[in-house]
TORGU-433727 format. One record per residue: x, y, z of N, C-alpha, C in turn; residue in three letters. Coordinates in steps of 0.2 Angstrom, whole numbers, plus 5000, padded with zeros to 4 digits. Example, Ala and Ser with C-alpha at 12.3 -4.5 7.8 and 13.67 -1.06 7.14 Angstrom:
BEGIN
506649725039506249785039506649845039ALA506449895035506849955036506450005039SER
//
This chain:
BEGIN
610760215158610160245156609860205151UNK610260175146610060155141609760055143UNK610160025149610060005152609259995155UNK609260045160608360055163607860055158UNK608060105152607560105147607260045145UNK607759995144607659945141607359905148UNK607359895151607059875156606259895159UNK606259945158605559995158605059965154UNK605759955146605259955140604959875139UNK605359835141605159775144604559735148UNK604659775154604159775158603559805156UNK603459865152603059885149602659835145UNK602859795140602659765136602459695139UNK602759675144602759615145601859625151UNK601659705156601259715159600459725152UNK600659755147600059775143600159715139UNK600559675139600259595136599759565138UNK600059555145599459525150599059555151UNK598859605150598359625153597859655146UNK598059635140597859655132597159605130UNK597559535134597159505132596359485134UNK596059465129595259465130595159405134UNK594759425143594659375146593959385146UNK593559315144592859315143592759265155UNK592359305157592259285165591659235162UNK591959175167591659125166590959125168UNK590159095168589659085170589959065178UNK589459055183589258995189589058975185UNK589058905188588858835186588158845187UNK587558845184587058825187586858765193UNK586358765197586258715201586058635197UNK586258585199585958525195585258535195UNK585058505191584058475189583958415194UNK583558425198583158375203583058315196UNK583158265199583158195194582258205191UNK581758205196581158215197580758255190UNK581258305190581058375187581258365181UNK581858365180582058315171581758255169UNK581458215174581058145170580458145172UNK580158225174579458225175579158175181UNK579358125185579158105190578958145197UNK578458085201578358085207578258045212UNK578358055218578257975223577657965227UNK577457915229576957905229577157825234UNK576557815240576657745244575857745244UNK575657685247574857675248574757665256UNK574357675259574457655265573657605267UNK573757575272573057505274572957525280UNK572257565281571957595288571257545290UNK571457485286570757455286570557455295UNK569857455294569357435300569157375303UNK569357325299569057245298569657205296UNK570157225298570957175297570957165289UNK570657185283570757175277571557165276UNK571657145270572457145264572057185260UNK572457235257572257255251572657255242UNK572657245239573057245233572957315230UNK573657335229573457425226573557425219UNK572957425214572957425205573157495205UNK573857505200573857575198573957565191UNK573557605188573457595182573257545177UNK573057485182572657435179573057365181UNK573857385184574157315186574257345193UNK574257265199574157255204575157265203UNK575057325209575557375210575957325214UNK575457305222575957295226575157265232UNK575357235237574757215242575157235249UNK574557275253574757315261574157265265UNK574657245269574357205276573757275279UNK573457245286573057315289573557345292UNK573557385292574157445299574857465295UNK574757435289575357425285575457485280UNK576257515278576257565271576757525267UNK576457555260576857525254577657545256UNK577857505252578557555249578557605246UNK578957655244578757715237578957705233UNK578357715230578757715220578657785218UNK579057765213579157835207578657805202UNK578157875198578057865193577757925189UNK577657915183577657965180576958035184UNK577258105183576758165186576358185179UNK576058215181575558275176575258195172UNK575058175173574558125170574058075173UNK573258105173572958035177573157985176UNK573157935183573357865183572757845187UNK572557765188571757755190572157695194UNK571957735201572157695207571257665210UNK571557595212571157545215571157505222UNK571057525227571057465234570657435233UNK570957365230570657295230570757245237UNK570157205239570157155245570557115240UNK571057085243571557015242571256965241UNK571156925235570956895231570156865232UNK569856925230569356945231569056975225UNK569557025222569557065218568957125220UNK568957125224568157185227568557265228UNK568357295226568457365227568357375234UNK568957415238568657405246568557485249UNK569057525242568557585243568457635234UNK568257675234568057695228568657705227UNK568757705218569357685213569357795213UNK570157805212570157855211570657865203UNK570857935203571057965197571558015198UNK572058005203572358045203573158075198UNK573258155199573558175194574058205198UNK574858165198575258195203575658245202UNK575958295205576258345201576958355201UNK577458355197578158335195578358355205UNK578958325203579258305212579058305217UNK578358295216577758295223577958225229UNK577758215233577758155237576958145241UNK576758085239576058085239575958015242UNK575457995248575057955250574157945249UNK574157875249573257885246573357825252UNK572557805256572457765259571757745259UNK571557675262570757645260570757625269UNK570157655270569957635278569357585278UNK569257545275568557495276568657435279UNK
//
């Protein structure tokens, strides 16, 4: 008897130990932050619908970005959202505006095309 007691008493101690202590449940992991979202960016290509076989040179925000053949699309870039930027389709070396200069403001992780048909 003295035997099971001790064994009872045991077990006893050794169930309300584990089970005493303080378990704090861990959070879920949140989802990661889109890249786009934590560095405020957005994409953005140009596309050349000319009517007249032009080249055009894309100014975004004041430096010659990148130049689209006719029937051609840029690459995409990234760049900063929530900020006017002053977009320009210039004729290739020409420097003529080949359709009105615009202003646009893109919105964080957006994906966006602009295009000049002249």
């Amino acid at each position: 008897m003295n035997r099971t007691f001790l064994f009872v008493a045991i077990g006893l101690v050794l169930v309300t130990g584990a089970c005493s202590g303080e378990s704090t449940p861990t959070a879920p992991t949140p989802p990661p932050v889109a890249a786009c979202q934590s560095q405020n960016t957005a994409t953005v290509y140009f596309q050349n619908r000319s009517t007249s076989n032009l080249t055009y040179d894309i100014v975004w925000d004041g430096a010659r970005l990148t130049t689209v053949g006719p029937a051609q699309n840029s690459q995409t870039y990234t760049v900063v959202a929530n900020v006017p930027h002053l977009l320009r389709f210039q004729v290739t070396n020409l420097a003529l505006l080949a359709c009105s200069q615009g202003t646009p403001t893109l919105t964080t992780c957006s994906n966006n095309f602009y295009f000049c048909a002249k």
